[in-house]
Legacy VTK file of the C-alpha trace (Angstrom):
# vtk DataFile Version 3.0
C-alpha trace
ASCII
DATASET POLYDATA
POINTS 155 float
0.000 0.000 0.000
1.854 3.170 -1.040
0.862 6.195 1.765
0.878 9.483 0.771
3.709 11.756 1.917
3.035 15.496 3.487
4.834 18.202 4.026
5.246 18.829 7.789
2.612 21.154 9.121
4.259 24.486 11.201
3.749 24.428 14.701
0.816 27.498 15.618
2.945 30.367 16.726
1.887 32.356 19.280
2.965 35.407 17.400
3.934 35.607 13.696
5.689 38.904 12.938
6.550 39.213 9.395
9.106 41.395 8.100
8.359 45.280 7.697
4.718 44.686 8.468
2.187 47.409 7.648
-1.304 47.750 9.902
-4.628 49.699 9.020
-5.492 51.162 12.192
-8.840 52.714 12.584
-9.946 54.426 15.988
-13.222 55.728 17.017
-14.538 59.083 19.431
-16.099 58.236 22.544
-19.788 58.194 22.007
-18.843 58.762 18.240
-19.331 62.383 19.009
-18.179 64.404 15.712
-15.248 66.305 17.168
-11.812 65.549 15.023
-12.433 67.545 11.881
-11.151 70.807 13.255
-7.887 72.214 12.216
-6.614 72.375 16.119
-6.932 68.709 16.558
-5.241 67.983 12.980
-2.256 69.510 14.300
-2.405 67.496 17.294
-2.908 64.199 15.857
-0.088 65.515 13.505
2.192 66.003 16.387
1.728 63.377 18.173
2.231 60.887 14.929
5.277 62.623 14.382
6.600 61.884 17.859
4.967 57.982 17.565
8.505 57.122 15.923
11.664 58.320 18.601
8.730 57.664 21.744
7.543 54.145 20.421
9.613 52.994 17.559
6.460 53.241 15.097
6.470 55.200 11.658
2.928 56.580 10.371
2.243 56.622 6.735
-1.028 57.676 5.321
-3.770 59.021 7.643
-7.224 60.637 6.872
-9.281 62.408 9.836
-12.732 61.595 9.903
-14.765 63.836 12.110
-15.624 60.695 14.787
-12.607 58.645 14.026
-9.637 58.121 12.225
-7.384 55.773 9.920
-3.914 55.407 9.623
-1.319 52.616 8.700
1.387 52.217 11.005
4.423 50.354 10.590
6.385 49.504 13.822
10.376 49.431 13.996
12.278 46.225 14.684
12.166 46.987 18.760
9.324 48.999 18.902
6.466 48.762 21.263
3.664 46.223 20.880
1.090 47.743 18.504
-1.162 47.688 21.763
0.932 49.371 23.724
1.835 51.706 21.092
-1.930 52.633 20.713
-2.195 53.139 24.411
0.499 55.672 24.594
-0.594 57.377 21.411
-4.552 57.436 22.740
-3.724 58.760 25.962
-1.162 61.211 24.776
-3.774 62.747 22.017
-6.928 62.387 24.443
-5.006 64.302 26.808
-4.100 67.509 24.576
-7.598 67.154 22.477
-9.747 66.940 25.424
-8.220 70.385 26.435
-9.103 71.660 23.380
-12.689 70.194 22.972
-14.145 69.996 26.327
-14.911 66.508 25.916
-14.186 64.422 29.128
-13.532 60.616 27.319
-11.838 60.941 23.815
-11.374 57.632 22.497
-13.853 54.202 22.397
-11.252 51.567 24.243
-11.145 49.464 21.731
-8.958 49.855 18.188
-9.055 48.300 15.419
-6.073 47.151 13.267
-5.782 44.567 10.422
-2.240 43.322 8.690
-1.304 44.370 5.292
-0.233 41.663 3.558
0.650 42.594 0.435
1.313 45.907 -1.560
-1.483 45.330 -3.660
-3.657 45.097 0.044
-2.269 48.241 0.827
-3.081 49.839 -1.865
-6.404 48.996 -1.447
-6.483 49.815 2.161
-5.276 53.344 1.795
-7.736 53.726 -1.593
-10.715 52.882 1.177
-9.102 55.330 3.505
-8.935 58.758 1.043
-12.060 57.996 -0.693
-14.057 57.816 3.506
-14.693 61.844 3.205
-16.181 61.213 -0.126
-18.338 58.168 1.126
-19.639 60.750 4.149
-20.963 63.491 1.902
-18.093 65.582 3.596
-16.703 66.949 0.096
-17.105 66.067 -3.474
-13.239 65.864 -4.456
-10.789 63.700 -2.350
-7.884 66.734 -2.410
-10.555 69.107 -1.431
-10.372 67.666 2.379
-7.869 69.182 4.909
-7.782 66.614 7.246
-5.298 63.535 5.497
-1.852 63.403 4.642
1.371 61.281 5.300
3.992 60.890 7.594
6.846 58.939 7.786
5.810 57.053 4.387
3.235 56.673 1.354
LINES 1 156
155 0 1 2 3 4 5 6 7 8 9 10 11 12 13 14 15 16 17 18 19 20 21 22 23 24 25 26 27 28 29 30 31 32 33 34 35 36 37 38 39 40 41 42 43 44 45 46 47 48 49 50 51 52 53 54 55 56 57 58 59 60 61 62 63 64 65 66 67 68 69 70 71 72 73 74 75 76 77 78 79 80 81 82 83 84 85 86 87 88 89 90 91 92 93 94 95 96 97 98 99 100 101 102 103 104 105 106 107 108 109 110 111 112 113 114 115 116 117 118 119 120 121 122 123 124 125 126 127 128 129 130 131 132 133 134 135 136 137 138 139 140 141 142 143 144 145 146 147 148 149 150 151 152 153 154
């Protein structure tokens, strides 16, 4: 009787970090209130992606700021912080400067959610949903018409 041979199946890994991954990161106000589509908070946000890379070894590439939540993608350095921790820091930091600003006593829903890029192609994708989001919301007609997206540390 002739048995069929298979490759050996990969022990589950508790984590599987692939090289230079990419996540699509999309957070959410408190309460959904509408409260992130002013110019003040922009530069906040701004700021505090711009610091996300010497405080927490994470780069920031494409964002757009929706008036009750945002999207990013995020790629994290070889000894950066978890991606939770990262988002914990970065919440905290922004709900601290924003809720100045705003009034608002809770910025952020606790939760966050994030998805791997796998592939350029899914990235593409992923930041093609992201720009067109203002467009989807009846917020403007043309994508370079709204203020509130940009890059970072890459495209």
């Amino acid at each position: 009787m002739e048995t069929k041979s298979h490759r050996p199946r990969l022990k589950r890994l508790s984590f599987i970090r692939p090289d230079n991954p990419v996540y699509f990161i999309t957070c959410c106000v408190h309460r959904r209130i509408a409260i992130l589509n002013r110019p003040s908070v922009h530069d906040i946000l701004l700021d505090e992606w711009q610091k996300s890379d010497p405080r927490h070894g994470w780069h920031i590439g494409s964002y757009v700021i929706m008036p009750d939540h945002v999207h990013f993608l995020a790629m994290p350095d070889q000894d950066s912080k978890s991606l939770s921790r990262f988002m914990q820091a970065w919440k905290q930091w922004t709900s601290k400067r924003i809720t100045l600003a705003t009034r608002e006593t809770r910025l952020w829903q606790k939760q966050f959610f994030d998805r791997l890029v796998r592939s350029e192609e899914s990235r593409s994708e992923k930041w093609d949903y992201i720009r067109k989001n203002p467009i989807r919301a009846g917020l403007v007609e043309d994508l370079e018409d709204w203020p509130y997206q940009g890059y970072i540390h890459f495209r």
